[in-house]
N, C-alpha and C positions, 0 to 999 in steps of 0.2 A: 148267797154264795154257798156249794155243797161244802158242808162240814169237813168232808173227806180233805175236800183238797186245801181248805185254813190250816187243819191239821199237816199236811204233807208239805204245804210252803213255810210253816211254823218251824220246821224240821232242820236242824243244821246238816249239811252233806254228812250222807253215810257212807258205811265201808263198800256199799254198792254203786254209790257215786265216785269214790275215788278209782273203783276197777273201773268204772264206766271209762273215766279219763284213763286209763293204764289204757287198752281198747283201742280208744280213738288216739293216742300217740302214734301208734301203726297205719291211720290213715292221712294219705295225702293231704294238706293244704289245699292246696289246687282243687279238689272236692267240694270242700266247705267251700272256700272263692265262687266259681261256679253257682254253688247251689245259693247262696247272699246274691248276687247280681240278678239272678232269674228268681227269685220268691218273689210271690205277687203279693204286695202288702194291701188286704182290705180296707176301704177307710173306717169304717167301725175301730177297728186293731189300730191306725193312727191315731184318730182320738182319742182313743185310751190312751193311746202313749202320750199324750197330750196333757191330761190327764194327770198322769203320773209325774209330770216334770213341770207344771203347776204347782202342786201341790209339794211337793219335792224342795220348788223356790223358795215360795213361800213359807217354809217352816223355816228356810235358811236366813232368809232377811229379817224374820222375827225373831230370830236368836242373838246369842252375842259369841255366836261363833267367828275368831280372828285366826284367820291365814296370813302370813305373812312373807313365805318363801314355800316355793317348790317342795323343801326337804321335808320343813312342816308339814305342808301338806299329805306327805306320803309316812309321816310318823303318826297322823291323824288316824289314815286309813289303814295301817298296821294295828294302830291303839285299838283299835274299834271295827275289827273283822268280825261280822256275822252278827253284828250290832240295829242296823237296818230294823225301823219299825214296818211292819205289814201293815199296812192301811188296804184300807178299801180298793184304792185308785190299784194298787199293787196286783190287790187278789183278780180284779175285773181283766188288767190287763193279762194275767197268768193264763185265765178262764178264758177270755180269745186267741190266744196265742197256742195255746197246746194244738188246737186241731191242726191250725196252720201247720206248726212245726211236723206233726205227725205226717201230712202230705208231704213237705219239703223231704224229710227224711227216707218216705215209701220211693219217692223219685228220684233222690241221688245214686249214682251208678256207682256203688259199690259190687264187690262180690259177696261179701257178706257182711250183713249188717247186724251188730248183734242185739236180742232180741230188747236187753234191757236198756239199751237204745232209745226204743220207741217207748215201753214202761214208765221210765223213768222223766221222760220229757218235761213233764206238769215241773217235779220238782228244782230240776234244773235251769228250768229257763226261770222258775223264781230267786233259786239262789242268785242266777243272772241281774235279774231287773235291779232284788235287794241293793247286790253291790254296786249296780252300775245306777242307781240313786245316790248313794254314800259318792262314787267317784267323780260324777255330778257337782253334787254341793260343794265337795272339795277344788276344783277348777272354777266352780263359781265364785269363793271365800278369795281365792287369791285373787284371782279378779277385780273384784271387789275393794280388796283392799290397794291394790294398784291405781286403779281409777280414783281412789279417795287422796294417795296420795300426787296423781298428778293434779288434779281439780280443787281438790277441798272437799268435795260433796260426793255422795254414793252415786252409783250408776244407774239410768234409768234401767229399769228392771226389763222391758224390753228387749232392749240393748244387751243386757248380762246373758241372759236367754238365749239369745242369739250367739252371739260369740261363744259361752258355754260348749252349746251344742254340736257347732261348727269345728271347735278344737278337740273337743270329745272325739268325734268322727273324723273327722282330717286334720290330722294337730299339720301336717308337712305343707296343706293346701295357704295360698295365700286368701288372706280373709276377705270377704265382700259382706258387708254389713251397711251398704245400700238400701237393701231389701229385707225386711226383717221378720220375713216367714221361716215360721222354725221347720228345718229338714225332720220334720216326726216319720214319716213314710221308712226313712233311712236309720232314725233311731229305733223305729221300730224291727225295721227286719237285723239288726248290727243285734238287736237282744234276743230277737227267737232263733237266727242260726248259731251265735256265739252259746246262747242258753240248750240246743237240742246238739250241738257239738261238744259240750263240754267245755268248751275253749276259753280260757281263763281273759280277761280284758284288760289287764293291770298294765301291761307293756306299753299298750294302747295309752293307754291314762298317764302315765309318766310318762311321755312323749308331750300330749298334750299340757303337762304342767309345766314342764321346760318349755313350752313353745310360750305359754300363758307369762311365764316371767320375763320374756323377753319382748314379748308385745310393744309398739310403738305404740302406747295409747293415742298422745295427742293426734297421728294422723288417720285412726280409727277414729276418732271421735267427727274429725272432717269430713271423713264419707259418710258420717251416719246420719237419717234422718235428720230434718232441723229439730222436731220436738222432741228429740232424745238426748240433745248436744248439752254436755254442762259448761261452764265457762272453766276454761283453762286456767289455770292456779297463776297469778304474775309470779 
């Protein structure tokens, strides 16, 4: 990994990241929307995001990190803004995703695009991925602890992954966890347009923990795989 850019993702947003976002408050939504639906996501660039939300679990299930409500959860992610360890999986996804984002950006049909825009991209879509790990874990925790308390027993991890990622990205969609391939293609391109837009993903995330606290488990747990299903608590 080039030094340059451990350094520049190590970086907490600067005063040229906050203009960056002053900038893009001026441009349409609609834009962004548009240019997220039509990004062609590489599968190299899935992977990684693959990757990254692996490795992301797994730190989380081997901790004793406890969620217990929505509200926590978002006192978590306040407590521990810009907290996010850079790992490996982090910096690799950063390092495929810049060029992408760089295309995306040359192609949207702006009138003017400004320059530190395109500059800026590497650092931003890190800051992106950082927190949108941290918002992750935290949807996964409560989760987590929901299924433990209707079951007895923690979630096959699978299963958490799944649902995780599905509420992350569509907290409003109703859930299908029949099939338990993780939408990476979509978490992929939701971090390098939100990462080369600026555009902050918290609203998002609080959507989906209020949808996470109200989850019917036990009839997720009925559509889901047999080898995933834990026994329902009497």
């Amino acid at each position: 990994m080039d030094s340059r850019l451990t350094d520049l993702l190590h970086s907490k947003p600067s005063g040229m990241q906050k203009s960056l976002r002053g900038h893009l408050g001026d441009m349409p939504d609609t834009t962004e929307g548009r240019t997220g639906t039509l990004l062609a996501i590489p599968h190299v660039l899935e992977r990684s995001a693959g990757d990254v939300v692996h490795q992301a679990f797994d730190r989380l299930l081997s901790s004793d990190t406890n969620v217990t409500t929505a509200a926590e959860a978002r006192a978590l992610l306040a407590d521990h803004e810009d907290t996010e360890e850079l790992t490996d999986a982090i910096q690799r996804f950063v390092a495929i995703a810049t060029p992408v984002a760089r295309i995306a950006l040359r192609g949207a049909r702006f009138t003017r695009i400004p320059w530190v825009l395109v500059a800026s991209s590497a650092v931003s879509i890190g800051v992106t991925v950082r927190n949108g790990v941290r918002e992750l874990q935290s949807i996964a925790a409560l989760l987590a602890h929901r299924f433990e308390q209707e079951t007895g027993a923690p979630p096959d991890p699978a299963l958490l992954q799944k649902l995780t990622l599905e509420l992350y990205l569509r907290p409003r969609r109703t859930l299908d966890v029949s099939d338990l391939r993780l939408p990476l293609a979509r978490l992929a391109r939701r971090w390098v347009v939100s990462g080369a837009f600026g555009r902050n993903t918290r609203g998002k995330t609080d959507k989906a923990l209020d949808a996470a606290e109200r989850l019917d488990i036990g009839s997720l747990i009925a559509q889901a795989p047999v080898a995933t299903r834990p026994s329902l608590r009497a």
